[in-house]
N, C-alpha and C positions, 0 to 999 in steps of 0.2 A: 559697156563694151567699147566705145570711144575713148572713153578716158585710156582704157588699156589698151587700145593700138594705140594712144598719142603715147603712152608711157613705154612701152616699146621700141618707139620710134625714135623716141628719146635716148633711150637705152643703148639701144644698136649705134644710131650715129655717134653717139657718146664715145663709146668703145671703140669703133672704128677710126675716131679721130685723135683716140688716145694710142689706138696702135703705131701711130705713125707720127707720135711727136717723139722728137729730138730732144736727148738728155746727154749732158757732161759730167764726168767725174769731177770733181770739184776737191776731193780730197788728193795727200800727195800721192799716197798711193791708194787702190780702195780692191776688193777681193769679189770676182763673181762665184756664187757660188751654186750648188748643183741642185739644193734646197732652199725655201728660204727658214735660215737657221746658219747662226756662225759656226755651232757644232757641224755642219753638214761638209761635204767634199770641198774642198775648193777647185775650179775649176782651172781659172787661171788668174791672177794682179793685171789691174789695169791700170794705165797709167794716166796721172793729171792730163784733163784736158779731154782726153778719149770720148766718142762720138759715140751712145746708142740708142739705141730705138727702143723705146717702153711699150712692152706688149701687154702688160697686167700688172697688176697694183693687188699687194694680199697686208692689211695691217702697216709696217715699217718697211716694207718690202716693197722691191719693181722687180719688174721680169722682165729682162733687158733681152735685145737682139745685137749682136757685133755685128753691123753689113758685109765688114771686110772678111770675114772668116767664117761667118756664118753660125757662130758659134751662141746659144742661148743660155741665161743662167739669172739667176738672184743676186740682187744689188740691195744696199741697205738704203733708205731713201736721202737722208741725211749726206751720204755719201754724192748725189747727183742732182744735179739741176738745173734748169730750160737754158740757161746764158753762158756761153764757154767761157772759164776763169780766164782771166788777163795775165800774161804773161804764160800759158799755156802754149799759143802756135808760135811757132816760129823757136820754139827751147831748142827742138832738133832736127837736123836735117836728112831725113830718110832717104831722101831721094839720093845724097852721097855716099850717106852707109850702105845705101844699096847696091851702090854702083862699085866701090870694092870690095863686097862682097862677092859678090859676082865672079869680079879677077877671078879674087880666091877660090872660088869653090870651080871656076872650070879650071884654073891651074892644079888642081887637088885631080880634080879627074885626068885630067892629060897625063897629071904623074903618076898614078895607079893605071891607066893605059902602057905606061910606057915599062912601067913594073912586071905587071902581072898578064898583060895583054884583055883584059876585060873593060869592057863599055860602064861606065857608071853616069855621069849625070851630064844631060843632052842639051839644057839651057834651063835658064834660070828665071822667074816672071816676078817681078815688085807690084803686089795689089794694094798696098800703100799702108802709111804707119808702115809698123812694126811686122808686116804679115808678108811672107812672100811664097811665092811656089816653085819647090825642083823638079822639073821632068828629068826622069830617069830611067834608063834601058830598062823594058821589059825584064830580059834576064838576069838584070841586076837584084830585083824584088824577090828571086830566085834564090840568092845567094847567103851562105849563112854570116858575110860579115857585115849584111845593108844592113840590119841596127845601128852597132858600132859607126858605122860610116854615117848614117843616118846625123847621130847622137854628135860626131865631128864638126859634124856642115852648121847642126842649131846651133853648136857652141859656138862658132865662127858669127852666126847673124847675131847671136846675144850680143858678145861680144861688140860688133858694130856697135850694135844701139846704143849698148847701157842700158837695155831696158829690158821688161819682161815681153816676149816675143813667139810668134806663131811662124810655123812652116808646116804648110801641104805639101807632101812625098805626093806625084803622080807618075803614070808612067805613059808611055808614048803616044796610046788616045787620051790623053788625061783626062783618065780614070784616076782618081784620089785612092791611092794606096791605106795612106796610114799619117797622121796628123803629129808633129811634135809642138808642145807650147809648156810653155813656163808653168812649176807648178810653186807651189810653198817652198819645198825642201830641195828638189830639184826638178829638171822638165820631165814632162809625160809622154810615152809614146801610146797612141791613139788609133787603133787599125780602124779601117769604113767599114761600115755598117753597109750590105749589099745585097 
């Protein structure tokens, strides 16, 4: 009976200390996917360098957590590793593309205010990399061309980046409407789960 509460114990901290280390992509680019299996969904490309948190190990496989997005999926192992590659930070400046982004996407709403007289997108929040969040009028979520507008605003933050990229749609108690992120082919639109 001792042996198996020490083996347990073992177990448990084991896991618990593997849930919270830190893993980089290491490849130039590398795919999370929904399974682990390359046949399975892809969720979204991550890019060199990229920061996640290893919650499970299956075989060739991690099961990665994104902090910034919250987003969970299948990584190949090969693909990630404990030490961020070199020449990884500092490739791009997020904090710039965020910041004309931004312009743009409230010049975009002023100018469909000034169009159609409708409220569309209220400000704009950079959670870092490649991830940002739109708050947007309530009634906007309402309307049948917030897809289409939706699908304008990620092409605009891709754009920035050059990279494959994440936005949360919310709307004025930011509540998380509906998610856009890069997919293989093209980006995904993603409604909340509620």
């Amino acid at each position: 009976m001792k042996y198996i509460l020490i083996a347990f114990f073992v177990f448990f901290f084991n896991n618990h200390l593997q849930s919270q280390e830190k893993y980089f992509n290491v490849k130039g680019s590398s795919n999370i996917y929904v399974e682990p299996s390359i046949e399975a969904s892809i969720i979204y490309p991550i890019e060199l360098g990229k920061e996640m948190i290893l919650k499970e190990t299956k075989d060739e496989w991690y099961y990665l957590l994104d902090e910034l997005t919250g987003l969970a999926g299948w990584g190949l192992k090969e693909d990630f590793a404990l030490e961020k590659p070199k020449g990884s930070s500092g490739k791009r400046n997020y904090d710039q593309s965020f910041k004309k982004f931004k312009e743009n996407v409230m010049q975009m709403s002023a100018s469909i205010k000034e169009a159609i007289s409708v409220d569309t997108f209220l400000d704009v929040k950079h959670i870092g990399g490649a991830a940002a969040i739109v708050i947007a009028d309530n009634n906007w979520f309402k309307g049948r061309r917030h897809p289409n507008q939706a699908f304008q605003v990620y092409d605009l933050w891709k754009n920035a980046n050059q990279s494959p990229s994440f936005l949360s749609f919310r709307n004025e108690n930011d509540e998380e409407q509906f998610i856009i992120l890069s997919g293989p082919h093209r980006p995904r639109y993603l409604k909340s789960v509620k």
